[in-house]
N, C-alpha and C positions, 0 to 999 in steps of 0.2 A: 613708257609704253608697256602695254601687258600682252603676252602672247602666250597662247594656249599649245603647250606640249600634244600633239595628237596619238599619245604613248598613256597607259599605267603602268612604264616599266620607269621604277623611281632611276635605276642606275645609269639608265639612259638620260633622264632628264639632270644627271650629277652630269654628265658628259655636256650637256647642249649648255646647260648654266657655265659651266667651266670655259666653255666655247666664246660665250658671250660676256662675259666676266667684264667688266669695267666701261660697259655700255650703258645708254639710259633704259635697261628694259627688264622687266619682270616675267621671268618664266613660271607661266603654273600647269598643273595638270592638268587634267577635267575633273578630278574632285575636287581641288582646290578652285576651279572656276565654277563649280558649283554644277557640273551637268555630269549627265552618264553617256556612258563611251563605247560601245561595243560594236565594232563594225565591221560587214567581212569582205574582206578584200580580193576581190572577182574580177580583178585585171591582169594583164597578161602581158607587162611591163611593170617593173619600180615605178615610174614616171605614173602608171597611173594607179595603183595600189595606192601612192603618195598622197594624190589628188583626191581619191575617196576620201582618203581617213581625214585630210588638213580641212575638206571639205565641209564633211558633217563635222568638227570639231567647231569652225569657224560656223558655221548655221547654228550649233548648238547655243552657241556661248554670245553670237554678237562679237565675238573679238578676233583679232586677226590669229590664224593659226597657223603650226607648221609640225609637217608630220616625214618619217622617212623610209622609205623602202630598201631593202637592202639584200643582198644573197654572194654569194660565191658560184663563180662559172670555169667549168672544169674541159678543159680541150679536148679532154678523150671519151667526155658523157657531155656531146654537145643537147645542151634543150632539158635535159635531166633535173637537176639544182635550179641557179638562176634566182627567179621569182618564191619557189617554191624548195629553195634549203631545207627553211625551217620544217617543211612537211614532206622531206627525203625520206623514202622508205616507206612510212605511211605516219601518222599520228604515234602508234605507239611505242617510237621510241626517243628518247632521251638525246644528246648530245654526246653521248660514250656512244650509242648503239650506231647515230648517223656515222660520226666517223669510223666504226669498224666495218659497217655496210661501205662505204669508200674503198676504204683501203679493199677490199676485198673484192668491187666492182674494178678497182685498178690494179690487181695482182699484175696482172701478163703486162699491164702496159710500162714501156720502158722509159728511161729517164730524160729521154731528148722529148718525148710525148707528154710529159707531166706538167705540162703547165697550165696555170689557174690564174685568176683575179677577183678580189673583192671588189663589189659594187654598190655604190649607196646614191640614191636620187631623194633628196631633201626638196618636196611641196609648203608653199609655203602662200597662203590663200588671204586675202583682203576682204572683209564684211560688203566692198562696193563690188566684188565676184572678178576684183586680180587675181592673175595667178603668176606665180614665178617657180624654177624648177633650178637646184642647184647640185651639181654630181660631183661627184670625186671617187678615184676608184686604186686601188693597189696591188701591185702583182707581183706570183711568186711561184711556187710550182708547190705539186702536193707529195708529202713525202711520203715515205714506207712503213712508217711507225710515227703516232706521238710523242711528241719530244714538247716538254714543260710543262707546268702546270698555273702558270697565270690566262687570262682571257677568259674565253668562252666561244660556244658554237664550234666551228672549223680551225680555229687556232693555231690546236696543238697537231696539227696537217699541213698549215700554209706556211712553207720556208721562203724568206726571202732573202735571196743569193746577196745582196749586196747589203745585209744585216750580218748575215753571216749564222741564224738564228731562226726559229720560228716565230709565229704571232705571238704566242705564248710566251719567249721568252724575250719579251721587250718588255724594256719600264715603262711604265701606265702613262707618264709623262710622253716619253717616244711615241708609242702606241698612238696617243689621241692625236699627236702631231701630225702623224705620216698615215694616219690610216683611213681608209675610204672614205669614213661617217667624218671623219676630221678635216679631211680636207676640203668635202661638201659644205662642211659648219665655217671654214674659213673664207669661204666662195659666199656665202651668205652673210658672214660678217662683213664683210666687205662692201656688199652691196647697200646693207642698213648705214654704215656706215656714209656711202654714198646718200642715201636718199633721205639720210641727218642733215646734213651739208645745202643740200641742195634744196630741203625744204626750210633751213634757217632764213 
């Protein structure tokens, strides 16, 4: 079975293949399915940010698609982040700049206060207009200073107490196990898996 990545981030699509690894299904992008991709996401949840994009992917192509939303939600900047992480601050800055804009929004606030979660909602859309929505989410608190230098985004900020460590400093291995986008992809393997079974 072929399904259409709702992403042109190839590193993402090395995570969802990794995900699905030893299934009967081919992951492609939208250039490899042969369509263009650009679409902007005017929702005001993951769940449906997810829905636009798996949406026109899956219209675009004829094939079933599946796309994901995802952000970081900060206890003491409730509604701030969220849906709109990636555009913390405004456009022009980088992922150095959001996280010093944090750290700097959460100077005063204290350590019993610092707590965060990553959240991911994986859409995942049928050409006959199903839809299915698959979540997994991780939690951790935001520290004082970046510490490691693996990951991306919010990483080098989300410590998780019972790691012992930040995002950043988990093996990539770890990481894809335990984390939001990962456990969403194991909620959805799961289910293909089910709906293999069930349609033999």
């Amino acid at each position: 079975m072929k399904i259409v990545l709702a992403s042109g981030n190839p590193g993402k699509a090395r995570e969802v293949r990794a995900a699905l690894e030893g299934m009967d299904v081919e992951l492609l992008l939208p250039d490899e399915a042969g369509i263009a991709f650009d679409v902007e996401e005017t929702g005001s949840t993951y769940a449906e940010n997810a829905l636009i994009k798996a949406r026109a992917a899956c219209e675009a192509s004829g094939m079933p698609a599946l796309a994901d939303d995802s952000g970081v939600e900060v206890d003491a900047l409730p509604g701030e982040l969220g849906v709109r992480s990636a555009r913390f601050g405004g456009d022009g800055l980088d992922d150095s700049g959001r996280n010093a804009l944090l750290l700097e929004r959460m100077r005063e606030v204290s350590d019993a206060e610092r707590g965060a979660r990553y959240a991911c909602v994986l859409a995942y859309v049928k050409p006959d207009g199903w839809f299915g929505f698959f979540e997994g989410a991780m939690h951790g608190r935001i520290l004082r200073a970046p510490q490691g230098e693996g990951g991306f985004g919010y990483d080098p900020l989300m410590y998780l107490p019972e790691h012992g460590c930040a995002v950043s400093e988990l093996p990539l291995d770890v990481k894809n196990r335990i984390s939001h986008r990962g456990l969403a992809l194991a909620e959805f393997r799961a289910w293909l898996a089910r709906e293999a079974t069930d349609g033999a």
